[in-house]
N, C-alpha and C positions, 0 to 999 in steps of 0.2 A: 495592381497594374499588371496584365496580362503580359507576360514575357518569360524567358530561362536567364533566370538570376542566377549570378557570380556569388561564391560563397563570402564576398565580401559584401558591406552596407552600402548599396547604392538606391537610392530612392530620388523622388522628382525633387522631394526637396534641395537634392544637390544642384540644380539649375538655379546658381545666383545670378539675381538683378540681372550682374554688369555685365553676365556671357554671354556674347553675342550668340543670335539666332543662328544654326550650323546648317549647312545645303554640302549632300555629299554625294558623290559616286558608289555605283553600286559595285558589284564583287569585281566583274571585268575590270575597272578601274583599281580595286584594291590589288589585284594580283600585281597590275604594270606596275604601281607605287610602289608597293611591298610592305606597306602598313600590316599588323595585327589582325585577322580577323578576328569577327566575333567571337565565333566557337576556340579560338588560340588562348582569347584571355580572358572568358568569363567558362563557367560550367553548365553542361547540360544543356546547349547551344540545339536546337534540332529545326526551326523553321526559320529561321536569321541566318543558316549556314552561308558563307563564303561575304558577307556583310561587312566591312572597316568594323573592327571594335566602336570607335566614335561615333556612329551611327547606331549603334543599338540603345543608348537611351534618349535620343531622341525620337527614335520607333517606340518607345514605351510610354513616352510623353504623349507622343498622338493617340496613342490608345487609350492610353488612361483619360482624357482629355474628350474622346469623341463618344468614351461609355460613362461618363461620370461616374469613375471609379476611383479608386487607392491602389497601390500596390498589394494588397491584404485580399483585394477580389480572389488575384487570384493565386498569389505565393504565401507560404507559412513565412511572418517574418523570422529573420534570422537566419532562414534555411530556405534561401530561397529558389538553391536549383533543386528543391523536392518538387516530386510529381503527384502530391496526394489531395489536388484538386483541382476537382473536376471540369472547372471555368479555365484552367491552363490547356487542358486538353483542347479544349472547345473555343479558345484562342486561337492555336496552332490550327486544328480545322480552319476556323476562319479566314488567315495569315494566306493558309494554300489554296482557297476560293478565293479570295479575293485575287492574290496572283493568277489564278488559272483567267479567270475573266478577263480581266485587266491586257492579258497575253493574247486571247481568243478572241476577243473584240474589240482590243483598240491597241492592237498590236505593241503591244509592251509599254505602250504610256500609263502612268497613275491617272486613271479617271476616277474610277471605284474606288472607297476608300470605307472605311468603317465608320466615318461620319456619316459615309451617303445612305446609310439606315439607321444608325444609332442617335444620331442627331442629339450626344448628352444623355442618349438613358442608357441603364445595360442590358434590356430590352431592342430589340429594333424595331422602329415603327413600321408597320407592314400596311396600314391604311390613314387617310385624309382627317384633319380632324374635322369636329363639328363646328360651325361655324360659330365664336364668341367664345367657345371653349378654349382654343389655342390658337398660337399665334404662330407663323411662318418665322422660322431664324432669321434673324435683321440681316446674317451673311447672304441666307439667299434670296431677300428682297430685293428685286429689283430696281434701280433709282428711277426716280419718277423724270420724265427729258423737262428738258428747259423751254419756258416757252417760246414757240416762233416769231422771231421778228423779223420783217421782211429785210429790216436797213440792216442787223446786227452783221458785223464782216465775218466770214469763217478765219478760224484761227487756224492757226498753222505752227508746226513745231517746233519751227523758225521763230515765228512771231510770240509765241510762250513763254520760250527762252529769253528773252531780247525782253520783253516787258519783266519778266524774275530779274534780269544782271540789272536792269537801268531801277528797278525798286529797293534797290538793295545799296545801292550806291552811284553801277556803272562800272563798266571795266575798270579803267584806269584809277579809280579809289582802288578797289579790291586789290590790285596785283602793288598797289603801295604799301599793305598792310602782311607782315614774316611772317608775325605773332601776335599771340592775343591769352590773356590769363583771365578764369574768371573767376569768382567765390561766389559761395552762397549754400542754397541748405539743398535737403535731399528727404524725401517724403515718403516711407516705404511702409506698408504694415500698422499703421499708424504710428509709426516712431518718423523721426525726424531727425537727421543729424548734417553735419557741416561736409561740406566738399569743395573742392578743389579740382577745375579743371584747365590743363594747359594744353596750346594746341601751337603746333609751327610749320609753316609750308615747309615742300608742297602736299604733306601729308603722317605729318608727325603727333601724336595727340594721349595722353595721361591724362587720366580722371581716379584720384583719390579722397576716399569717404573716409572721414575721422570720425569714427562709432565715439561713442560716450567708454570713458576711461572706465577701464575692465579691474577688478581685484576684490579683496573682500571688503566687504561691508564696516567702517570705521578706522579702516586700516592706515597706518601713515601714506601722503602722499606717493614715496620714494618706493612702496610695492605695489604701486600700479601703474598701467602703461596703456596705450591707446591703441587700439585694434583698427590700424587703419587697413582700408581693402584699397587695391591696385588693380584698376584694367588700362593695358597701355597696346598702343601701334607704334611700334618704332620705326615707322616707312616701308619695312619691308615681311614683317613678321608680328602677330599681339603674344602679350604673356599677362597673368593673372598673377594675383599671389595677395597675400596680408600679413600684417604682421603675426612671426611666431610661429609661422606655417610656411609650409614649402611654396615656393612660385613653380608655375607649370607655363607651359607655351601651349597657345591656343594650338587646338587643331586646325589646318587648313582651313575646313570650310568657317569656324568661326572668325579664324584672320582676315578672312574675305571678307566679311560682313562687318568686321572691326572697321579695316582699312577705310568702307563707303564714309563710318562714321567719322575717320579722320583727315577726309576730304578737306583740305582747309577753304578753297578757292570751287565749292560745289560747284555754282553758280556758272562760274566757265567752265566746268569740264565735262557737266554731264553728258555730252555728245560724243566725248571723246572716250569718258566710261561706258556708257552703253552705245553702242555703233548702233543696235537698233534699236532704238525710239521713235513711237511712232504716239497719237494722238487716241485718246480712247474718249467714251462718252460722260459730255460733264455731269457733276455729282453734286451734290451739296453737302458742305461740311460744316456744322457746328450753325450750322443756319448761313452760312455764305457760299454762292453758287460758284461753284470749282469748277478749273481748265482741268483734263485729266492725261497725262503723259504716261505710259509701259513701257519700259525700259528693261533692255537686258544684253548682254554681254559675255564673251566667254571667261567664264571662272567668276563670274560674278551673282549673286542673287537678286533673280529677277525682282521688280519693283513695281511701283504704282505711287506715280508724284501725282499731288493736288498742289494748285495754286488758285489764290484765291483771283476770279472773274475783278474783281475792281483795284486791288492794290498790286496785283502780279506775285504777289511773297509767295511763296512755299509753305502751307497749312497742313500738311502731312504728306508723311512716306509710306507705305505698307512692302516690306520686303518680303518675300515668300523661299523657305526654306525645305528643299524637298529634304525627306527622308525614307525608307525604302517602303514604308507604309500608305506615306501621302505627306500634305504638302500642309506647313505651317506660316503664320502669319505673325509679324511682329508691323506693329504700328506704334508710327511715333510721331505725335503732333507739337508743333511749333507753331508757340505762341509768345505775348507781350515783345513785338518786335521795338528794338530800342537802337537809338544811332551810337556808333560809337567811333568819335571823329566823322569820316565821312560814309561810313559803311553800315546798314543796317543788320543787325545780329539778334535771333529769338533767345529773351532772356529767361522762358519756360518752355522746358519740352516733357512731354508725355510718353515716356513708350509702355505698351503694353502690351502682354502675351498671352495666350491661353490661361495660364498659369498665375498670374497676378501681373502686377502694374507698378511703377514708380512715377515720382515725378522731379523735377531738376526745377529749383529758380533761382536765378542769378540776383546777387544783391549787387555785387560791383566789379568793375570788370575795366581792363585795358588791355590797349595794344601797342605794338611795337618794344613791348620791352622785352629785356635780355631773357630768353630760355637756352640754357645749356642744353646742348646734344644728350647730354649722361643722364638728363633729367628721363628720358624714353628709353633707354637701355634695361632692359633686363640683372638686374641684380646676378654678383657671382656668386657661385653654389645655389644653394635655397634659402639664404639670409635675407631680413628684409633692412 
């Protein structure tokens, strides 16, 4: 994976599941905060200079991602702020093209990005393909429009929302309902294990994975112990952690992206989360013709809501996570909508990243029952 590695082990594989997709400020912003940069806490730092620390692997995630590579392209592992190959070099060349561009033609926006030639190879495509030979990225496929009906009414974003709250329940269900606990299993790699998630207005939410009990092989019960993993928002900040291992506090941009997740009352608020939302062109998902809403907000990660054309529900999110290289995607489909009391809740949801995929289905689930405040706090010290 093209980048100036810290002489400590960090690789893509440290992007677990449960961490949310991170969207950060570039150097100007790190200075006013006063976070870490890059070159402060890694080695060997020369084209990410002045960059938040937290921002450089997800710069190397998009890279490694848009050239369908490894971290081994281009770093010796172990030693990964050496300089003794040659695809680092020709990284960094490309790092400061692509910025020069990006600054001279579209004045400091991310347009240009090293997908917009590499498209997955570590090659760049530099010509069309043959026709039957290859195929256009489904990203940059354009959706096919819906067909024209004279009678059909235009929608409105007004009218979206209002058909999403009343298929879901209807205000006054929802704003009845604190809490809500679910169980059920969790689908990753092909393994499978149990979870646990609690959620509590107006934006309080814990999700823990009980992995399969860890020790050795034949061993008495009493020397083995459950590796459970923790992603939590505690209304105002996420933190991570599992057992046995230290907890850490997300970074900013991922608490942001935490927080969307721990929306309890979506439904009413997204107007109020994203001040601008405005209507995009409908889509079809999964074979059902989607209303499409863009949404975005300050300090928020801009989105992309489908709701399905006949029932109103909410069929997928796609949030998009800038990084200082270019922009990532995380989607996450909602599915087997089920009532619970009087409010309709997706008992499977999908997210997926560049990187791999999970999946969440709920076996059984209520609400209104008791969730302690302490159940979302952050553990003292590093204990779990």
């Amino acid at each position: 994976m093209p980048h100036e590695r810290p002489s400590r082990t960090i690789c893509a594989t440290a992007f677990a599941f449960a961490a949310s997709a991170v969207i950060g400020p570039l150097a100007a912003n790190a200075q006013a905060l006063g976070p870490k940069t890059a070159e402060q806490e890694y080695k060997n730092i020369t084209a990410l200079k002045g960059v938040p620390a937290d921002q450089l692997m997800p710069a190397m995630n998009f890279i490694s991602t848009s050239l369908g590579v490894s971290c081994e392209f281009c770093h010796t592992m172990g030693k990964f702020e050496a300089d003794d190959k040659g695809a680092k070099k020709t990284a960094r060349e490309m790092m400061a093209m692509q910025a020069m561009i990006n600054k001279e033609s579209f004045g400091g926006r991310t347009q240009v990005t090293c997908y917009s030639c590499h498209r997955g190879s570590a090659r760049p495509v530099n010509m069309p393909p043959i026709e039957g030979t290859a195929t256009t990225p489904a990203t940059m496929t354009p959706p096919a429009p819906p067909a024209a009906t004279a009678s059909a009414p235009t929608e409105t974003v007004d009218s979206i929302l209002a058909k999403y709250i009343a298929a879901v329940g209807g205000a006054e269900a929802i704003g009845k309902v604190s809490t809500r606990v679910m169980k059920g299993v969790m689908a990753a790699g092909g393994v499978t294990t149990n979870i646990e998630v609690y959620t509590k207005a107006p934006n309080k939410r814990v999700t823990i994975v009980h992995n399969s009990p860890i020790g050795t092989e034949g061993a008495p019960d009493t020397v083995k112990r459950t590796n459970d993993q923790y992603t939590a928002y505690d209304g105002k900040a996420g933190w991570m952690g599992s057992s046995g291992r230290p907890v850490r506090d997300m970074t900013p941009q991922e608490s942001e992206a935490s927080s969307l997740d721990a929306e309890f009352s979506l439904a009413l608020r997204l107007k109020e989360i994203f001040p601008q939302l405005r209507r995009g062109r409908p889509e079809q998902v999964r074979g059902m013709q989607c209303e499409v809403l863009n949404g975005s907000g300050p300090g928020k990660p801009a989105v992309r809501l489908y709701f399905d054309s006949k029932s109103g529900l909410l069929v997928r999110m796609v949030r998009y996570a800038d990084t200082p290289v270019g922009r990532m995607p995380t989607q996450i489909d909602y599915d087997d909508y089920r009532a619970i009391g009087s409010v309709k809740v997706p008992y499977r949801w999908t997210l997926a990243r560049t990187m791999g995929s999970f999946m969440i289905q709920i076996n059984e689930a209520a609400e209104n029952v008791r969730v302690d405040d302490a159940k979302f706090v952050k553990p003292a010290g590093n204990a779990m």
